[in-house]
C-alpha positions, 0 to 999 in steps of 0.5 A: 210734512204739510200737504199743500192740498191741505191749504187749498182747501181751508180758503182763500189762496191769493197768488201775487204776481209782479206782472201780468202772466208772472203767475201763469209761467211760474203756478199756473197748474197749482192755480188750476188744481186749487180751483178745480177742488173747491178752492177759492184763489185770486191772482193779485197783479200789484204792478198791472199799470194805469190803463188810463195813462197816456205815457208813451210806451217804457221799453219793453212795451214798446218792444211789444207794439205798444204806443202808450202805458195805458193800451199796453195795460189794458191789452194784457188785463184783458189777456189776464182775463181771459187766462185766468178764466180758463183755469178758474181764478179771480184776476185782482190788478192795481194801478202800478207801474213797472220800473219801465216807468216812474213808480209815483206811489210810496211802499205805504200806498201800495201796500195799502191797496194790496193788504185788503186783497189778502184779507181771509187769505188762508195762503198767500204765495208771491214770487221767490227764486231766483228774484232777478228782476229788480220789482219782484225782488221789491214785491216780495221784500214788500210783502213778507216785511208786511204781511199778517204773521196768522197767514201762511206765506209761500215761496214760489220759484219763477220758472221763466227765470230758472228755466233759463238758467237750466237751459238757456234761451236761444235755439242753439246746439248747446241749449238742445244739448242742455234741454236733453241734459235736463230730459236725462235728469228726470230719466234716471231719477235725479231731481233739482234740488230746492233753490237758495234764497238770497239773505234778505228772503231768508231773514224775513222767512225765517228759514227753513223753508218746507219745500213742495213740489205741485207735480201737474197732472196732464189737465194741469200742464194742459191748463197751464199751457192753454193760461199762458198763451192767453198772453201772446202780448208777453208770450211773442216778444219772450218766445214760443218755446219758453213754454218748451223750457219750463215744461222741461224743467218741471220734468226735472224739479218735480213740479211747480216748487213752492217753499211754505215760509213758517213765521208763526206757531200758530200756524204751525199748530194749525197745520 
């Protein structure tokens, strides 16, 4: 079995992230442990808006206080910076926006403009289960479709999403009920089993996929607790105790779940 901590230290990591603080919910210890051994890792926001647009605020924005799409990028880059500061990462963010607004650039361009952050990159991790939201499912169709075969791609499990699914979002009865279900789980040793991937991931990761869990030490989970309030734009609209639920979650899965995507001999050679 490939030790990820193999990869972490054989160069660059690049970690796509849809939108700014879908990295920190989903690996922000794994980011951490990279850097904290030496490792070289960027977190790419492929979708971190044009801070000079003066578009008045999508949905979701508006929801979060902001008047326009550009006060809203530039506020949440900032809080970008701060977080990834804080574990150790190189914040990379391009210009798109999100399906709150209209996309005005072709897959070719966008590609384009992410295709030379990745160059050395000896592993690249993009968003992979469960793929609800409609531009992360696009990003990582975008990616593996495109991506250099010599480079090794990861999976990762979008812990906000599944998460909720494990345990529901309100503060209810029934979703304390679910957490202490999911407490239990790890008590007597049980452990999520790996995600499925929808068919369209499957065919362009040519399955199967090698599930490893990043299980964080307690400086992790600190870290990771620390890189996701850095954005309190996302964080209070979504809920203090999103934090709660994926910290539970990864209690009961093991870790931060990455599935390592192996598409070419060479690489399975090398590793």
């Amino acid at each position: 079995m490939t030790k990820l901590d193999d990869l972490f230290l054989q160069g660059r990591v690049v970690v796509i992230s849809t939108h700014l603080d879908d990295a920190a919910l989903s690996v922000g210890a794994t980011i951490a442990r990279v850097a904290s051994r030496g490792g070289e890792v960027s977190v790419l926001t492929v979708l971190a808006g044009d801070p000079e647009s003066s578009s008045p605020a999508g949905l979701w924005d508006e929801t979060c206080g902001f008047r326009t799409e550009g006060e809203a990028a530039r506020k949440r880059r900032l809080e970008d910076l701060r977080g990834c500061e804080l574990v150790g990462a190189r914040p990379v963010w391009l210009p798109f926006p999100d399906e709150q607004y209209e996309r005005r650039s072709s897959d070719e361009e966008i590609w384009a403009a992410i295709e030379p952050q990745l160059e050395g990159a000896r592993l690249v991790l993009v968003p992979g289960y469960p793929l609800f939201h409609s531009d992360h499912l696009w990003l990582t169709e975008l990616v593996l479709s495109r991506l250099d075969l010599n480079t090794f791609a990861g999976l990762y499990v979008e812990e906000f999403y599944t998460s909720n699914l494990a345990i529901g979002r309100s503060n209810s009865l029934k979703t304390l009920i679910k957490a202490a279900g999911v407490a239990a789980h790890t008590r007597f040793g049980c452990r999520i089993q790996p995600p499925p991937i929808s068919p369209a991931i499957e065919r362009l990761a040519a399955q199967p996929l090698e599930w490893i869990a990043v299980r964080p030490n307690r400086r992790e989970r600190r870290l990771k607790l620390e890189f996701t309030r850095a954005y309190p734009s996302q964080l209070d609209a979504l809920g203090e105790l999103l934090t709660r639920r994926i910290w539970l979650y990864e209690r009961a899965s093991g870790g931060e779940l990455v599935g390592l995507v192996r598409r070419s001999r060479k690489i399975v050679d090398a590793a």
